[in-house]
C-alpha positions in Angstrom: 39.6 7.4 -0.6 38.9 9.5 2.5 41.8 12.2 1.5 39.7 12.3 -2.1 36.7 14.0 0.3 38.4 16.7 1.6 40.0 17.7 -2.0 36.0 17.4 -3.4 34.9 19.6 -1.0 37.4 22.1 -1.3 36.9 21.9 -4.8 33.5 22.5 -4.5 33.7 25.3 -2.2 36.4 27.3 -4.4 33.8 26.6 -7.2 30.8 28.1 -5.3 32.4 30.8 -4.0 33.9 31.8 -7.5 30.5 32.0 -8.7 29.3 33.8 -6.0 32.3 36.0 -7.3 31.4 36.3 -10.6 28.3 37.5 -9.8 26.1 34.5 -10.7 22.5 34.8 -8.9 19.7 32.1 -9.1 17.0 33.0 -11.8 13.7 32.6 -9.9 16.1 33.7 -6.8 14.0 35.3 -4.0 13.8 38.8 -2.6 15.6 39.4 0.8 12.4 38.9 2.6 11.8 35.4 1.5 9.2 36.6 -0.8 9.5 35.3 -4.9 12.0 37.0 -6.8 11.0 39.5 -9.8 10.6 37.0 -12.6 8.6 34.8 -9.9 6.5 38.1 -9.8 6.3 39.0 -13.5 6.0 35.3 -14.4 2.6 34.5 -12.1 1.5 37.6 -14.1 1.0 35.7 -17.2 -2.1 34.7 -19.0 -1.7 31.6 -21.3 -4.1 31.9 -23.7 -6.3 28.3 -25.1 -3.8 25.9 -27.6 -5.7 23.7 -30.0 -5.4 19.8 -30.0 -4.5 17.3 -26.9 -0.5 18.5 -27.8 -1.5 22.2 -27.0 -3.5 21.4 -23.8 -0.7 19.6 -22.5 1.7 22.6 -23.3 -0.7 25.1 -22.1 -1.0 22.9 -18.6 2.9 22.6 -18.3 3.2 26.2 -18.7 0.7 27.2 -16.1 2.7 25.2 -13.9 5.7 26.4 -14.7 4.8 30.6 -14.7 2.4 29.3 -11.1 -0.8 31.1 -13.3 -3.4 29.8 -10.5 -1.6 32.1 -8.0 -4.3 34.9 -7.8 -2.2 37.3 -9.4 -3.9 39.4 -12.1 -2.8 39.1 -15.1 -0.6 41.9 -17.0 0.9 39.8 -20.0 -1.0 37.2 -22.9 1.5 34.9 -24.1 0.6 33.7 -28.1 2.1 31.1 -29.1 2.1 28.7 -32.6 2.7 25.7 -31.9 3.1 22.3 -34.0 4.1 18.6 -33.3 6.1 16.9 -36.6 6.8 13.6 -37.2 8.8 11.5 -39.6 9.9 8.0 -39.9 13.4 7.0 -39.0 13.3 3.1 -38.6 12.1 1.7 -41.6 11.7 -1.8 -42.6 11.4 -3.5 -46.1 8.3 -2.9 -46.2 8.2 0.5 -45.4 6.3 -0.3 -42.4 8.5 2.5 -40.1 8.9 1.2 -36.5 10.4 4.4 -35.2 9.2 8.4 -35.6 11.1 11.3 -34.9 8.8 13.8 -33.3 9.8 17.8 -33.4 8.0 20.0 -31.2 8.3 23.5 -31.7 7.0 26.8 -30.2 7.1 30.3 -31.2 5.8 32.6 -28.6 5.2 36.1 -28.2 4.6 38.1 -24.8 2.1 41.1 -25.5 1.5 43.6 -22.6 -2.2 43.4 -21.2 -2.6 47.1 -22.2 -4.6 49.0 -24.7 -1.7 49.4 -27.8 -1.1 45.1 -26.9 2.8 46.4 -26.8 5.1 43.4 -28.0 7.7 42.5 -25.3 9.6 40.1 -26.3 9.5 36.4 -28.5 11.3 33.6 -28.2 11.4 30.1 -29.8 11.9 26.3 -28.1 12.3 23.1 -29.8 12.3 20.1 -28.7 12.9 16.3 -30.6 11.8 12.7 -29.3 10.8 9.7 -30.4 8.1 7.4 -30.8 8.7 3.4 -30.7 5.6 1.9 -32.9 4.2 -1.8 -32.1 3.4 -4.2 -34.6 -0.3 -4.8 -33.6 -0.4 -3.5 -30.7 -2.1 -0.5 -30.6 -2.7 0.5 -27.4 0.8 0.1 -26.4 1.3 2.5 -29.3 -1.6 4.7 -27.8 0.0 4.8 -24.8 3.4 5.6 -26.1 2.2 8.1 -27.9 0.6 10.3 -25.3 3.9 9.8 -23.0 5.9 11.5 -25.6 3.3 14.0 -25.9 3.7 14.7 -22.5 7.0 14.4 -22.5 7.5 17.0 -25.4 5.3 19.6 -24.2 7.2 19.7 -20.8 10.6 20.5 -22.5 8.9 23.1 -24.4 7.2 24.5 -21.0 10.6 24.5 -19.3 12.3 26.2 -22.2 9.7 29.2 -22.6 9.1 29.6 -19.0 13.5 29.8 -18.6 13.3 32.7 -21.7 10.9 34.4 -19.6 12.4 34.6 -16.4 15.4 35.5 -18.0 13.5 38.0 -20.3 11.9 39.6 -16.1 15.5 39.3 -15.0 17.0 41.2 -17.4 14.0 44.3 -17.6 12.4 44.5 -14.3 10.5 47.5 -15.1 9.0 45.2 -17.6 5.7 45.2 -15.2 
């Protein structure tokens, strides 16, 4: 077992240093001075404008999070985005009572330049599927449920959107 450590390490090492090879580089990677990275930069630059319903607050919340909005920086891009939580029934009894939902979130943005033509920069598109257990008679429980997978849904969308992005500020850093 101890002559298994060595090999792992080694392993890992060749593996790291082939990346470093390749030339793979950390998306929100920071500048040489320890300061954020471009994307880091450009993302903290982005205004997330108001989403409808208790989904879209909690989408709008994750993103702010995500693209670090309450950073002071001022802002230079609106992100619009559609967004819409579907559900259909998966676990159904014989009495058509369903006992399990399939919830699809989905979120088609697009990132407009805070100037006077609102020049389009990019769009994207994240989806995002979970489910919903549903209690015989106990609603709360269900209540409860319910808002978890919310949450749950609108942080896999934030993390998707907010990885197109950076990678959208990676690729055109002149973007700003």
């Amino acid at each position: 077992m101890s002559a298994a450590l060595p090999r792992r390490g080694l392993l890992m090492l060749g593996c790291g240093l082939g990346l470093m090879g390749c030339g793979f580089q950390p998306v929100y990677a920071p500048a040489s001075s320890a300061a954020a990275g471009p994307p880091s930069k450009e993302l903290a630059a982005i205004n997330v404008g108001v989403i409808p319903d208790r989904p879209g607050q909690l989408l709008r919340q994750a993103l702010q999070e995500r693209l670090a909005n309450d950073s002071g920086t001022p802002h230079r891009y609106d992100l619009r985005l559609q967004f819409a939580v579907t559900g259909e029934g998966i676990a159904i009894l014989q009495s058509n009572f369903a006992t399990r939902i399939r919830l699809i979130g989905t979120a088609n943005w697009t990132l407009v330049a805070d100037d006077p033509a609102r020049t389009r920069l990019t769009s994207g598109s994240a989806r995002v599927l979970d489910g919903l257990n549903l209690f015989d008679q106990q609603y709360f429980a269900s209540d409860l449920e319910n808002e978890a997978v919310q949450k749950r849904i609108a942080e896999h969308l934030a993390d998707q959107i907010a990885m197109q992005l950076a990678l959208y500020f990676r690729k055109h850093p002149s973007a700003g």
